[in-house]
N, C-alpha and C positions, 0 to 999 in steps of 0.2 A: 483299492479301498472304496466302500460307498460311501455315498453322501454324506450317512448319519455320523458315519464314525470319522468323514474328513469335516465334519463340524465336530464333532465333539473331540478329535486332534486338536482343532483350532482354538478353540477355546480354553482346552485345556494349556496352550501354551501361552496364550495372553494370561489366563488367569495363575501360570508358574513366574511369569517375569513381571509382572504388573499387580499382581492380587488381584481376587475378585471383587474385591471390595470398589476398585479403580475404573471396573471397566467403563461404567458411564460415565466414567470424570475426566477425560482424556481429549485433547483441543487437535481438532481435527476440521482438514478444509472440507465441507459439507459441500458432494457435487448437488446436491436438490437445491444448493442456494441458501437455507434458511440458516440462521448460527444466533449465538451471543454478540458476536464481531462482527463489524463489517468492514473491510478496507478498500476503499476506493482509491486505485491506482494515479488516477490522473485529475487536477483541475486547473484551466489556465481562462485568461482573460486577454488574452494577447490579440492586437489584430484588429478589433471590432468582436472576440469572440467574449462568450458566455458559458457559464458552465452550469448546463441545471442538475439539483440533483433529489432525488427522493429518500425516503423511508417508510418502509412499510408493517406495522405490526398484527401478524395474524392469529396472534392468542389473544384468548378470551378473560386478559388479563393486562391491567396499565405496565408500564416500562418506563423506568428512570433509566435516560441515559446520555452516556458524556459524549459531546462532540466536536471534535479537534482538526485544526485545519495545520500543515506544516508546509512550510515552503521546500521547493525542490535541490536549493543547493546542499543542504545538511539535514533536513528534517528540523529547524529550526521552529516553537511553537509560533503559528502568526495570530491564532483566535482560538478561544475554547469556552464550550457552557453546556449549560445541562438543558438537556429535552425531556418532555413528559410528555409520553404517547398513552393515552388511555387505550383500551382494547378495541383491537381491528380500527385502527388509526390509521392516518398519513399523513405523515408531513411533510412539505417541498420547499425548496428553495432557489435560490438565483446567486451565482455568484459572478458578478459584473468587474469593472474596471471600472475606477472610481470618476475617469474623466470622462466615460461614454455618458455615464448618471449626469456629467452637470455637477459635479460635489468635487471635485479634485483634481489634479494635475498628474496625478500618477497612483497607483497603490490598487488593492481590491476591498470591496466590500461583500457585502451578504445581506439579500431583502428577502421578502417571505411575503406572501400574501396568505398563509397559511393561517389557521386560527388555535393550531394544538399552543401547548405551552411551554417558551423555554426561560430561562434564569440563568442571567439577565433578560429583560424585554428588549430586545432592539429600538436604542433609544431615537437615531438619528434621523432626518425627513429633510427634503429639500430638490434642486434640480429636476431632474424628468425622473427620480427613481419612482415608483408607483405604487413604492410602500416603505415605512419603515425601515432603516437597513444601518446598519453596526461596519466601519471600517476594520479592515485587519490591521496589527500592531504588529509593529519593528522592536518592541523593547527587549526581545527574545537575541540579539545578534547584532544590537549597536551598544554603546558605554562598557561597563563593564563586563556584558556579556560577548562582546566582538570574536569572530573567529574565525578571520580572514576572508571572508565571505564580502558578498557586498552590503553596505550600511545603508542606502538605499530604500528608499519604501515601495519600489519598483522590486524590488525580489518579493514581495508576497503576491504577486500577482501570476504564480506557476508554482503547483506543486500537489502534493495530495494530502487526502486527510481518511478521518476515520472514525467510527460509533464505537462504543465499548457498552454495552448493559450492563448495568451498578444495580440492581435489582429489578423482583417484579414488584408492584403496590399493592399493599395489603387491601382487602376489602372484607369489611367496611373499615374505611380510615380518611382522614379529612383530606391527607391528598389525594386520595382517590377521588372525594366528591370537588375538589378544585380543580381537577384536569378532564371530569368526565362529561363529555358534551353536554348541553341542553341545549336542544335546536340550534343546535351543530357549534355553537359556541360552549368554550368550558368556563364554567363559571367565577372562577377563584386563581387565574393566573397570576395576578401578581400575589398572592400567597402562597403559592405552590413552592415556591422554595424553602420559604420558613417551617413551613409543614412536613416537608421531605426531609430538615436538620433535625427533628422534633427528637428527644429522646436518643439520640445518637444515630438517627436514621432506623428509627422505631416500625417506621411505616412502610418499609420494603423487607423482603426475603430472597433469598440468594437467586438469580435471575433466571429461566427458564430459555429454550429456546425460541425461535416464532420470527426473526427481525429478517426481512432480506430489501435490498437497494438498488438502485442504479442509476448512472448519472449520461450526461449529454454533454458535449461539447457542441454547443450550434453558433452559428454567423448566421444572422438574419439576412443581412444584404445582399449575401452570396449563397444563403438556402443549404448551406453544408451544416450534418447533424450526424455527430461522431459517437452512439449510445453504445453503454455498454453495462454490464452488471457490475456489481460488488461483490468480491469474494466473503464467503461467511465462514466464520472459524466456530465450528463450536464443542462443546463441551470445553469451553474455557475456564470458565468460574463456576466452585459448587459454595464458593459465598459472597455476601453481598461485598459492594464496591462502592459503598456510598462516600461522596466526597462532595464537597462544600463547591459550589461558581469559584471562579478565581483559585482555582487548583490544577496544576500539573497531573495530579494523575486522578484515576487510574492509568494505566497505558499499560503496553500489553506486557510488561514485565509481571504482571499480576495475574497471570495462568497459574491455574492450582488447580490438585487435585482432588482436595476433601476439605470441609469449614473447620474439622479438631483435628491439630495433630501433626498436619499432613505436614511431610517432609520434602515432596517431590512435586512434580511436573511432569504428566506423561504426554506422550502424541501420539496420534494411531496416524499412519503413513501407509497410503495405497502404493503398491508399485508391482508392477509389472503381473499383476493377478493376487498380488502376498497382502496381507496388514502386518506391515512393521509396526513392533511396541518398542519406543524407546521412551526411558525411562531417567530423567535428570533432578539432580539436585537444585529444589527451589531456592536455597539460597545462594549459589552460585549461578546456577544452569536455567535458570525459569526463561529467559529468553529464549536458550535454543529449541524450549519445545516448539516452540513457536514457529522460529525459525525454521525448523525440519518439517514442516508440514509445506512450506516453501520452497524446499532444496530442489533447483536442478542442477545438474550436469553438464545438460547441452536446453538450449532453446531455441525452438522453431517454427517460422512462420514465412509468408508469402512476403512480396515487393511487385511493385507497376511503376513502373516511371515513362515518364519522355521526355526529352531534349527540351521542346517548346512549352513544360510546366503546366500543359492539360490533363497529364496524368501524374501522381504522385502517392506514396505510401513515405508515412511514418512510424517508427516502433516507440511504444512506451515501454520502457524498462525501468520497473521499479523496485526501489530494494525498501521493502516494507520497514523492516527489523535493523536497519544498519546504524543507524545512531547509537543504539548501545552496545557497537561493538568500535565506532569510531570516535564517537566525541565525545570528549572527555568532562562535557556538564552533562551528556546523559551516564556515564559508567561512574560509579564508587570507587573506592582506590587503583584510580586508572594510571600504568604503566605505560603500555603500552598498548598498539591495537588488538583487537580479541579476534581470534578464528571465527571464521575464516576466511575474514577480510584483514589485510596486510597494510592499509598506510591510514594514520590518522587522517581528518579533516585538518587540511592546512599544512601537511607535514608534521612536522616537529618530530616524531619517533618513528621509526618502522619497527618490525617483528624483532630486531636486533638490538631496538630499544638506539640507534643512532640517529644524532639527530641531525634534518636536512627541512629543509622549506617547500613548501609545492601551495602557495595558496590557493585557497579556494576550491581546492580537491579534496579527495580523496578514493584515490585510483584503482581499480579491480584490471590485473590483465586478462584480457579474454582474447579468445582466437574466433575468426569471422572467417568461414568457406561458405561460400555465394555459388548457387548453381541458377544457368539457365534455365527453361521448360526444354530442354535438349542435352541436359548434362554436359553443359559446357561450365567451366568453375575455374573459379579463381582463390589460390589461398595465398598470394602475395605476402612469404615474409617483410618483418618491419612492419612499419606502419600501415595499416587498414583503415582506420580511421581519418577522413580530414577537418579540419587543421591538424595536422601533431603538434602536439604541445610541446613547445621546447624542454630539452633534460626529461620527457617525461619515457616511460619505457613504451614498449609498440604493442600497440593494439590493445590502450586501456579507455577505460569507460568511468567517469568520475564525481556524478554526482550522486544524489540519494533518486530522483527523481529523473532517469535521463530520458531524449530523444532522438533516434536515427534516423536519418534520412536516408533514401535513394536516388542520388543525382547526379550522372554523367558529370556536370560541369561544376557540382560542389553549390550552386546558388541556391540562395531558399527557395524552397516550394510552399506554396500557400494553404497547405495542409494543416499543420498544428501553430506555424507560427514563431514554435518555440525560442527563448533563449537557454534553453539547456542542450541545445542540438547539435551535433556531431553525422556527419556524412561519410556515408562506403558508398564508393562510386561503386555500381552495378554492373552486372553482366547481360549484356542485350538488354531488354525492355521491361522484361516481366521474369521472373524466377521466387529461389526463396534461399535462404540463410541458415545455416546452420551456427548459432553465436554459443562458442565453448567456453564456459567458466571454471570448469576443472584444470584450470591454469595451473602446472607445476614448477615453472621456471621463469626466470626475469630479475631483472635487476634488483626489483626491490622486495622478492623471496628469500626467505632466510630458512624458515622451516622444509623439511620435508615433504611432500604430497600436499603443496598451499591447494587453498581454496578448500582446506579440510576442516568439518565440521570438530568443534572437543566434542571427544566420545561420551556418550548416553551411560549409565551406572550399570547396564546389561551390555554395554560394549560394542553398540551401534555407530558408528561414525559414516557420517555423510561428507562426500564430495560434489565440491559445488558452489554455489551462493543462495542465497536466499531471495527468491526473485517472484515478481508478476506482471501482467503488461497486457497490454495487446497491441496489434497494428490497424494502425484506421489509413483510407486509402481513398480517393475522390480521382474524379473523371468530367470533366468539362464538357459538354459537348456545346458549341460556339454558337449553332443554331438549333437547338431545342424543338426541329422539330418547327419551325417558323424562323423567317428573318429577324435578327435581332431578337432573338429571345434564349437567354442563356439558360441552359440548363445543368446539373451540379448532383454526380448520383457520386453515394456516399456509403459507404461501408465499416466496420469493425467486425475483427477476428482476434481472438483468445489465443495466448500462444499456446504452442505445444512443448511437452516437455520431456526429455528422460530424466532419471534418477540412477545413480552412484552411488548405492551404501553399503561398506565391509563389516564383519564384526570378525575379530583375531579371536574370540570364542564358539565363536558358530561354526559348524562344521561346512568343510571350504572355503570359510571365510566371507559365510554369507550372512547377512542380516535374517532376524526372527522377529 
């Protein structure tokens, strides 16, 4: 077959299972970076560290949009407000630990020296902070919202967050002239929110692409700077998303694929050379499109460690989407947990709908095979992971936001810091990991082929979880190159990933 006519196959089968109509409305993880979405996998303040992060908009167009921070045990909300980026923008921030500032004894906040516009203005000043800065809130996960987790204001201090674009800003319109520079200041920021409610959100149209980010994990004292990008989802939304300061959503349950009408939720999913179109029902299914553009399989990346804590790698592993399949103030007539994750937050139900307790979890088994740089491996049934949790099954990984370590001796390494952190003692010094989420069996499996996605309305089913991450890795050298002068080199890598999708209609049983 040539070229012309292996496009115009292709085409014609996206446009048999998806409509034509759908093709540009379909949420998809964008490798050039730029999207509607952004999710930044990782932010912690742990340590002495910092988490800086950016936003960048490259249309010739302003951008309303929501900005959400969740803590890492559950995805719990800790902060959230809206930004206004007028066109070809940036805005940056600092997200600290409230006691390095001088302001606090525990918790995180968020300062800006930035001058674009967000609603609310960060109202708080004080201590060594150097601008401005807003603490995160616990009201999310203590009183009546409790869910086993800790109550603590020390759990916002680790976890990730996320941008969603609620629209582009009309021009001319008066929030356009309040967010739009004038010698480099916007003029009308503290009305910029009033103007954005005006009319029902009069002043936006359904949002465009253009947004890409990236954040930093630095320690100053110790010179380690852990950067990394944001993944961008786009063709998320073909309608506006405007919602009020002091609102829960948008969030990413609100992937759609037309402003009238539209019934569904598509995703276009690269793998293995193909675009899979799968195609879910919004009002059930709007999450997993999302989800699916996430699925892996297996995940994989490098490790370095030593004995002596000079050298050290940790994994971020993040499950973007899992609150609305595990906790039951994010899902609507919630049962039980939702495919194709198997145990609530906290316990209380599994897949069988039995109830049992596991606080502060909620646990994915996965399988870990470790190779040297010599193919030497280890897949030790049982427990992989250290500590194992008592009563828990072997070789599970349990929060929304986790961290792995690589250490012979199980001690922390001075890499992330983390309190979400779990350790696989290593094979020799340096190798890499193969981490399997296509978990079919274990204790707390009830269904058939776990870690299965529900099937798409075209009959796409993903195996796997829904995951992103990466490994950041630091190296000590004791003399720098001069006596007494330490030096701190520092790395991040993007995991790798396969995919696992059937369809019992496609011929072989292969996805389309």
């Amino acid at each position: 077959m040539n070229r012309n006519s292996l496009t115009t196959a292709v085409i014609a089968g996206i446009a048999g299972v998806a409509g034509i109509a759908n093709m540009a409305n379909a949420v998809n993880l964008n490798p050039d970076g730029l999207g509607q979405v952004l999710l930044y996998p990782y932010y912690t303040v742990h340590n002495g560290q910092q988490t800086l992060l950016s936003v960048v908009n490259t249309a010739g167009v302003g951008k309303a949009v929501k900005v959400r921070f969740l803590e890492g045990h559950n995805s719990r909300e800790v902060l959230d407000f809206n930004l206004f980026l007028s066109k070809f923008d940036v805005w940056t921030a600092t997200v600290f630990a409230l006691a390095d500032g001088g302001v606090g004894t525990a918790g995180a906040g968020i300062f800006t020296t930035d001058n674009s516009c967000t609603a609310p203005a960060f109202p708080e000043s004080g201590g060594s902070v150097p601008a401005k800065y807003q603490h995160f809130l616990n009201y999310f996960y203590i009183g009546q919202y409790t869910d086993s987790g800790p109550t603590t204001i020390d759990r916002t201090e680790e976890g990730h967050f996320e941008m969603i674009a609620m629209g582009d800003i009309l021009v001319p319109s008066a929030l356009n002239t309040d967010i739009t520079h004038v010698n480099s200041v916007p003029p009308g920021c503290a009305k910029a929110e009033t103007d954005f409610e005006v009319g029902n959100f009069s002043n936006i149209v359904p949002p465009t692409t253009g947004l890409f980010g990236s954040a930093a994990v630095v320690k100053v004292s110790q010179g380690t700077y852990y950067a990394y990008n944001a993944d961008a989802l786009d063709g998320f939304t073909a309608k506006t998303l405007g919602t009020t300061t002091g609102n829960l959503t948008p969030n990413l349950t609100f992937v759609n694929d037309a402003p009238a009408g539209s019934t569904t939720a598509t995703s276009y999913v690269f793998n293995d050379g193909l675009l899979l179109t799968s195609v879910y029902p919004a009002a059930t299914q709007a999450i997993d499109a999302v989800s699916s553009v996430f699925a892996a399989a297996n995940l994989y990346n490098q490790y370095q460690s030593a004995a002596n804590g000079s050298i050290g790698s940790d994994w971020v592993v993040n499950f973007p989407t899992k609150r609305f399949y595990v906790d039951p103030l994010a899902i609507q007539n919630f049962t039980t947990p939702i495919q194709p994750f198997e145990e609530t937050f906290g316990g209380g139900l599994n897949n069988a709908g039995t109830a049992y307790l596991d606080p502060d979890n909620s646990c994915v088994i996965v399988s870990a095979v470790i190779y040297d740089r010599e193919e030497n491996t280890s897949s030790t049934p049982g427990c992989t992971f250290s500590p194992c949790p008592p009563g828990q099954p072997p070789s599970s990984i349990c929060k929304e936001t986790n961290v792995i370590s690589f250490l012979a001796n199980g001690t922390q390494a001075d890499i992330l810091a983390s309190t979400l952190r779990q350790n696989l003692a290593p094979v020799g010094s340096a190798g890499w990991l193969n981490l399997g989420l296509n978990s079919t069996s274990g204790p707390i499996q009830t269904r058939g082929g776990a870690h299965t996605f529900r099937a798409s309305t075209n009959g796409n089913v993903f195996h796997g979880l829904p995951v992103t991450g990466f490994e950041a890795e630091n190296f000590v050298n004791g003399s720098g190159g001069g006596a007494g002068v330490l030096a701190n080199y520092s790395g991040v890598y993007r995991h790798r990933q396969s995919r696992n999708c059937t369809n019992a209609a496609g011929v072989g049983g292969a996805c389309s």
